[in-house]
N, C-alpha and C positions, 0 to 999 in steps of 0.2 A: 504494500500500500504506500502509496508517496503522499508525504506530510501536507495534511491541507493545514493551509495558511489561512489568516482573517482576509477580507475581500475578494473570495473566491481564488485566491490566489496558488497555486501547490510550486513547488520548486522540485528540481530534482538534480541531485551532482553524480557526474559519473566522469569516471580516470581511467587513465591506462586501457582507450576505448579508440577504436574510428566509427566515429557517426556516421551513415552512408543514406542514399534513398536506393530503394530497389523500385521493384516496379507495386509493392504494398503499399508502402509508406517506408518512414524513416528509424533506421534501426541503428543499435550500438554492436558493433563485431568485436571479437577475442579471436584471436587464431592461437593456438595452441604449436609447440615447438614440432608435433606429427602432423599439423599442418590441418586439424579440425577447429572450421570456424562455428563459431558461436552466434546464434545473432540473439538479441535482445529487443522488441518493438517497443519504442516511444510513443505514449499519447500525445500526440506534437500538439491535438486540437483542447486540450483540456490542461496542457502545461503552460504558465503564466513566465516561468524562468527557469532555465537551462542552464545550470552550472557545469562551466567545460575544467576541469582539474587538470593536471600534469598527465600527459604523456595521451593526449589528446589530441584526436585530428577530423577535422569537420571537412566535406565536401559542397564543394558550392550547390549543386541539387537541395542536398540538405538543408542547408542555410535558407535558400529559398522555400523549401516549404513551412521552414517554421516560423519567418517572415510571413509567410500568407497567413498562417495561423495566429498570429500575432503573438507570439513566443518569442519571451527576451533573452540571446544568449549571452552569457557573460563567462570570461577569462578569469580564472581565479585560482588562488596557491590551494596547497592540499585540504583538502577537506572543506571546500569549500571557503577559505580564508582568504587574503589578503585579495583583491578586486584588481586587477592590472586594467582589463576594457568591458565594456559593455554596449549592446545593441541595442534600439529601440525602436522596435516595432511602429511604424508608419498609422498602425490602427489603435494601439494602445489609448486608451481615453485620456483626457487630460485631466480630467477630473478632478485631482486631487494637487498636480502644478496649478493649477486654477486655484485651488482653495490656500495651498501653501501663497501664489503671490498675494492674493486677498490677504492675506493677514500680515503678510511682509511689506508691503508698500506703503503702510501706514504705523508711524509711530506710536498710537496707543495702541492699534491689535497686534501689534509687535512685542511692543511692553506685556499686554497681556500673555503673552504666549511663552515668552524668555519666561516671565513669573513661574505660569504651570510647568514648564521646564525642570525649575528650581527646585517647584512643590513636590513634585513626583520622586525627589531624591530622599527626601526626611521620611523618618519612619514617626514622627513626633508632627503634631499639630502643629502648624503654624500658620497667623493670619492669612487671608489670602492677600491684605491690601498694604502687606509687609513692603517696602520701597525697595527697588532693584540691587542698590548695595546692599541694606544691611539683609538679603537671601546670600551674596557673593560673603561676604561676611561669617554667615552661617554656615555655606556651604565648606568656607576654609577653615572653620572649626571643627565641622564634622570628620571632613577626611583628617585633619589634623589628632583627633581623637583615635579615628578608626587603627593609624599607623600607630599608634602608642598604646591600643589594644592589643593588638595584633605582632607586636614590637615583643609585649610581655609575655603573650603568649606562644613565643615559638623561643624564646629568651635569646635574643639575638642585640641584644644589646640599643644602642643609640642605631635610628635609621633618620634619613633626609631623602629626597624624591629627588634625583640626579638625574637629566635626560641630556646627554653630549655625545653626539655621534661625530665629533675630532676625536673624545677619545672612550669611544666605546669600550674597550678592553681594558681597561682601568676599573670599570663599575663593580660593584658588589652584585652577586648572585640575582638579589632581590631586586635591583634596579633593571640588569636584564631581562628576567624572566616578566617584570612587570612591562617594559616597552616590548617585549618581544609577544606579550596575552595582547595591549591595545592594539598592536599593529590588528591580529587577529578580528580583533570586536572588530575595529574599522573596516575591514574587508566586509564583513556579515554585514553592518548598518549599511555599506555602500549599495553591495545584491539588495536590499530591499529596497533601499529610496529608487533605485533605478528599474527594479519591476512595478514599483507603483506609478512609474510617470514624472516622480520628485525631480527638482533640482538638487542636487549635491551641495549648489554653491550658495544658496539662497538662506544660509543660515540664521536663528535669531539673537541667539547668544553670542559667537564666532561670528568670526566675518574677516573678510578680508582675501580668504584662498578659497580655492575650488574645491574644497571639500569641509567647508564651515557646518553645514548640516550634518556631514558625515558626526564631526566631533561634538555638535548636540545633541545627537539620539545617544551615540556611544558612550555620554556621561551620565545617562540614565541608570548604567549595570555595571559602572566599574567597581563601585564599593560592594558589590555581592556577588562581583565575578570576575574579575581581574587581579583585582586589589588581594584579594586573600589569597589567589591562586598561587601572586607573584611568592608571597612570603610562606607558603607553603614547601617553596623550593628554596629554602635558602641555603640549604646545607649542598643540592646537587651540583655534578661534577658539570652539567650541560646543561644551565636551566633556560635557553631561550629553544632550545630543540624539546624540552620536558614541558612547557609551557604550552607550545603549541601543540604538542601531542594531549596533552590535559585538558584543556580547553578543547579543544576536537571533539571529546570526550565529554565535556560536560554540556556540549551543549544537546545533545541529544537528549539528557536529564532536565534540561531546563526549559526547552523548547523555549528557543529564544527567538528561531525566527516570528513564529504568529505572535509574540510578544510585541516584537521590536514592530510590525504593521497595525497592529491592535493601536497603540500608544502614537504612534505617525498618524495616524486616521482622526484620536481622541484630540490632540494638540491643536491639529488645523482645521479640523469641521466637527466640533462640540456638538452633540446631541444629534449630528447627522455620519453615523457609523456602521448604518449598517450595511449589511454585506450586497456587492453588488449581483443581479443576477446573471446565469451562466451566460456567457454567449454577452458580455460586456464591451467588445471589441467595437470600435468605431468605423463602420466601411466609407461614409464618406462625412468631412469634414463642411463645419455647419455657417455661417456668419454670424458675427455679432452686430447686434442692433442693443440704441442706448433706452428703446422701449421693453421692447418683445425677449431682448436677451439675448437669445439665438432663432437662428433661422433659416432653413435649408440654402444649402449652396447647389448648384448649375441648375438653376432654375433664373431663367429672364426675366429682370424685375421692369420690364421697361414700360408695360401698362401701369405703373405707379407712379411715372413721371408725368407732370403735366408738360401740355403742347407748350411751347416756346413763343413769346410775343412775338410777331413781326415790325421790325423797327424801322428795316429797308424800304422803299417803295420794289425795287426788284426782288429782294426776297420775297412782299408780298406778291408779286405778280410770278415768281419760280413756283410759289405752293399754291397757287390756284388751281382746282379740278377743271375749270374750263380754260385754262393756258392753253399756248398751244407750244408754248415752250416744258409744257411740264412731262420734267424726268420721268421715265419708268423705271 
């Protein structure tokens, strides 16, 4: 069974595969070293995202049919981690880029939304009408608390959050394994903003690089899934190769992806979440009008314009029905 996701969404990751179309449809091959191939059939019309892993290879057929189908393929490190590219579907609905820039283009639904952002990290009440600092405030006390929890508990002495990739190989255990778990998250948060239609760059907290969004969803679960992962490992010999095997691992426990879309959906269209139905795909694209909203496109609106004054005396005498100069 492949994991349904919220919004009708299912992903599915496969490696160490060739995607192929035959004349069914579109399948995943294994040849084996005696030379028997394996095929495996993809529901190309009912997968929303295609996670292609290592040691994968896609055919242009292929591509094209899950293009029709409007399946989003994306490049990604093992297990589905770390996002290198991704595709988007032509029919993919906008839906939800739509609702993300509605709340971004305007300073207070913006402010609103960084707030919920914030609020969703504390496990503790707190106002909702708390001012933007003192949430940033709060929130640098909290992880500041969580590390000196967690500092006692594994008896690892004084720790500080060190991120310098001049000199990576200088860090402590715990500072690897812990940039080497977000790398991870970031990958997962990236597959989903980009199967849902999101911008990457359009972030509300973050801002400034092409993946501001990525690093506001992905601070939603570091303190319940990075953060204790990293210091988990602090005693190991490898901990950015244990990290990412770990986290691989836990996310199947924690079913993070219908998580991480659940929460994307709840941030930018509040009380409007629920699931889209099947066969959501957009065949043709609609016009915006600043009454109606939208409104079918290749359709000729030219009965809606009025006839044009005549101002000429020869214009008026070119559109007269009894001219004898009149155009056909």
């Amino acid at each position: 069974m492949l994991p349904r996701v919220g919004d009708s969404l299912s992903f599915l990751y496969a490696d160490v595969v060739r995607i192929v179309q035959d004349d069914t449809g579109v399948c995943a091959e294994t040849t084996t070293a005696d030379d028997e191939t394996t095929r495996v059939y993809l529901p190309t019309s009912a997968l929303s995202c295609l996670l292609l892993g290592p040691g994968t290879s896609i055919t242009q057929p292929a591509m094209a049919t899950l293009a029709r189908h409007g399946t989003t393929v994306v490049c990604t490190g093992s297990g589905g981690v770390r996002c290198y590219s991704a595709t988007t579907s032509d029919a993919l609905t906008t839906r939800w880029l739509e609702h993300q820039v509605h709340q971004w283009s305007a300073p207070e639904r913006r402010l609103a939304v960084a707030r919920q952002m914030y609020l969703k990290r504390f496990n503790v009440p707190v106002p909702p009408t708390t001012p933007l600092d003192k949430l940033r405030g709060l929130e640098g006390q909290r992880v500041k608390a969580l590390y000196k929890h967690l500092t006692q508990q594994h008896r690892i002495g004084r720790f500080k959050r060190n991120y310098d990739p001049a000199s990576w190989d200088d860090q402590d255990p715990v500072n690897l394994a812990l940039s080497s778990a977000n790398t991870c998250l970031y990958g997962i948060v990236h597959a989903a903003l980009v199967a849902l239609g999101c911008s990457t760059a359009l972030g509300f907290v973050h801002q400034g690089k092409q993946h501001a969004m990525v690093y506001d969803i992905a601070d939603l679960y570091k303190a319940d899934l990075t953060i204790p992962l990293a210091f988990s490992l602090h005693n190991s010999p490898h901990p950015e190769a244990m990290a990412r095997r770990s986290f691989r691992e836990g996310l199947r426990l924690y079913k993070l992806l219908p998580k991480i879309v659940a929460d994307i959906q709840s941030l930018l269209a509040p009380g409007e979440t629920e699931p889209l139905p099947d066969g959501h795909a957009v065949e043709l694209v609609n016009l915006w009008d600043p009454e109606a909203g939208s409104v079918p496109a290749g359709v000729n609106y030219a009965h809606e314009a009025s006839a044009p004054q005549a101002t000429d005396p020869a214009d008026h005498l070119a559109s007269s029905d009894d001219s004898p100069g009149t155009p056909i």
